[in-house]
C-alpha positions as CSV (number, residue, x, y, z in Angstrom):
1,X,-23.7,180.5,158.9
2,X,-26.0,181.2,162.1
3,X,-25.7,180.0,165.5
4,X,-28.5,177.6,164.4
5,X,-26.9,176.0,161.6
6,X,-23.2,175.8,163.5
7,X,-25.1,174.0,166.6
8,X,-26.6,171.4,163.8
9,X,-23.3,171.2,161.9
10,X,-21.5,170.6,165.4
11,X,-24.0,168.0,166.4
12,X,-23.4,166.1,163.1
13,X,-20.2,166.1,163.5
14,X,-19.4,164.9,166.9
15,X,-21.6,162.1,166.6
16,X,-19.8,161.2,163.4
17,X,-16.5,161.3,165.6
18,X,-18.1,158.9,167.9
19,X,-19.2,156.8,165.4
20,X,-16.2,156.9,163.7
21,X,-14.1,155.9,167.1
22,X,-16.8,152.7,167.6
23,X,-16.2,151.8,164.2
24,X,-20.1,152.4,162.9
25,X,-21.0,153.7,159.6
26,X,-23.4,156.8,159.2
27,X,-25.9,157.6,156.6
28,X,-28.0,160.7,156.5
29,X,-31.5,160.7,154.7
30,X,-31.6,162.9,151.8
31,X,-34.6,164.1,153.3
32,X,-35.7,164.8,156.6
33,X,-39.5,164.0,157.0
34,X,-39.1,161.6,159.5
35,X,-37.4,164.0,162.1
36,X,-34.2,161.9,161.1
37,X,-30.9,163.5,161.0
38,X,-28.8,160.5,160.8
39,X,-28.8,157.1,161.2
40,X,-26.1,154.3,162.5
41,X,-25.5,151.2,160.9
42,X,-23.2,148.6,162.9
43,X,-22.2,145.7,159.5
44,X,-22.7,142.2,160.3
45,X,-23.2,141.1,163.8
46,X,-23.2,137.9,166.0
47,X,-27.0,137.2,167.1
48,X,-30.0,136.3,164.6
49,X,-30.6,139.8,163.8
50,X,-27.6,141.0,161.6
51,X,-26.9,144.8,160.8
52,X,-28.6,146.7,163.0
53,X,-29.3,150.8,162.8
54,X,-30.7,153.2,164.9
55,X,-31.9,156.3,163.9
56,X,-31.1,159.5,165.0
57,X,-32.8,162.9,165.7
58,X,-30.1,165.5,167.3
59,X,-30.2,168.6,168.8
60,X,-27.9,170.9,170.2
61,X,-28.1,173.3,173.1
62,X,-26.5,175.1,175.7
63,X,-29.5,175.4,177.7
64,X,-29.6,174.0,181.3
65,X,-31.1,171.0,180.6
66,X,-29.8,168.7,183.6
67,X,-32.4,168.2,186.5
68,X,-31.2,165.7,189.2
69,X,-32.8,162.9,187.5
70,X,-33.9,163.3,184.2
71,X,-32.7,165.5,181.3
72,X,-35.0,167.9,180.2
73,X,-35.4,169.1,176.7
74,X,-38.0,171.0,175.0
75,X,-39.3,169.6,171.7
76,X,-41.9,170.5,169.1
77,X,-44.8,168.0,168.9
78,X,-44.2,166.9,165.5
79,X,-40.4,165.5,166.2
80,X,-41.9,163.7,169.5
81,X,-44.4,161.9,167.5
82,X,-41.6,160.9,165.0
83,X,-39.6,159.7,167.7
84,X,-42.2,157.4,169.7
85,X,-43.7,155.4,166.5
86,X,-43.0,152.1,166.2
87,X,-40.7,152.2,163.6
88,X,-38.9,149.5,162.1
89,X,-35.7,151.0,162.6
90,X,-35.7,152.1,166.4
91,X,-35.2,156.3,166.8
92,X,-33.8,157.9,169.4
93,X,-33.4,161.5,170.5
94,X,-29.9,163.0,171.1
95,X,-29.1,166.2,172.7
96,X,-25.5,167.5,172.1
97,X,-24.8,170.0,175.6
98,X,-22.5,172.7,174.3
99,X,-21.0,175.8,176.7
100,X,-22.3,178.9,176.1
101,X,-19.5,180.5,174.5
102,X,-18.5,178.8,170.5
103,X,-14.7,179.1,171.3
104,X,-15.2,177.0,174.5
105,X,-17.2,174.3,171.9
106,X,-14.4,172.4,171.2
107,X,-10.6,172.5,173.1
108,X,-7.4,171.1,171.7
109,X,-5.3,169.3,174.1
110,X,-1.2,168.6,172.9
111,X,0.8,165.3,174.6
């Protein structure tokens, strides 16, 4: 696997941990056309609108991405434009910041 595919199979996988923690299902299109890596689906709900998703596009870098107000983050034009339609289900970007280094990517803590 190349640095490429372990930053996109790290990306997938911590938000899956999150989703997992909040207690969201995943899915994951079987093809991605859309600029779609995943998508979030919360069941039910309370209000008039009643299992909302979000749609994800991730990307995963250990660039210096941080300015003092905004995060900066350079994407290809055809992903942008799939981001900013108005689509049904509402997409979002989401950047995973990773160190440098893979062993420092994920640290196991004992209590």
């Amino acid at each position: 696997m190349d640095i490429n595919q372990q930053k996109e199979q790290f990306s997938i996988t911590y938000i899956r941990a999150i989703a997992a923690v909040a207690g969201y299902s995943l899915y994951r299109p079987e093809i991605d056309n859309d600029s779609v890596d995943l998508g979030i689906i919360s069941r039910g709900g309370t209000g008039k609108i009643l299992s909302p998703r979000l749609e994800l596009q991730l990307k995963c870098t250990a660039r210096d991405i941080l300015d003092k107000n905004y995060i900066r983050y350079p994407l290809i034009l055809k992903n942008y434009n799939d981001l900013k339609i108005n689509a049904l289900v509402p997409r979002i970007l989401v950047v995973v910041l990773i160190p440098e280094k893979i062993t420092d990517w994920i640290k196991q803590t004992f209590i």
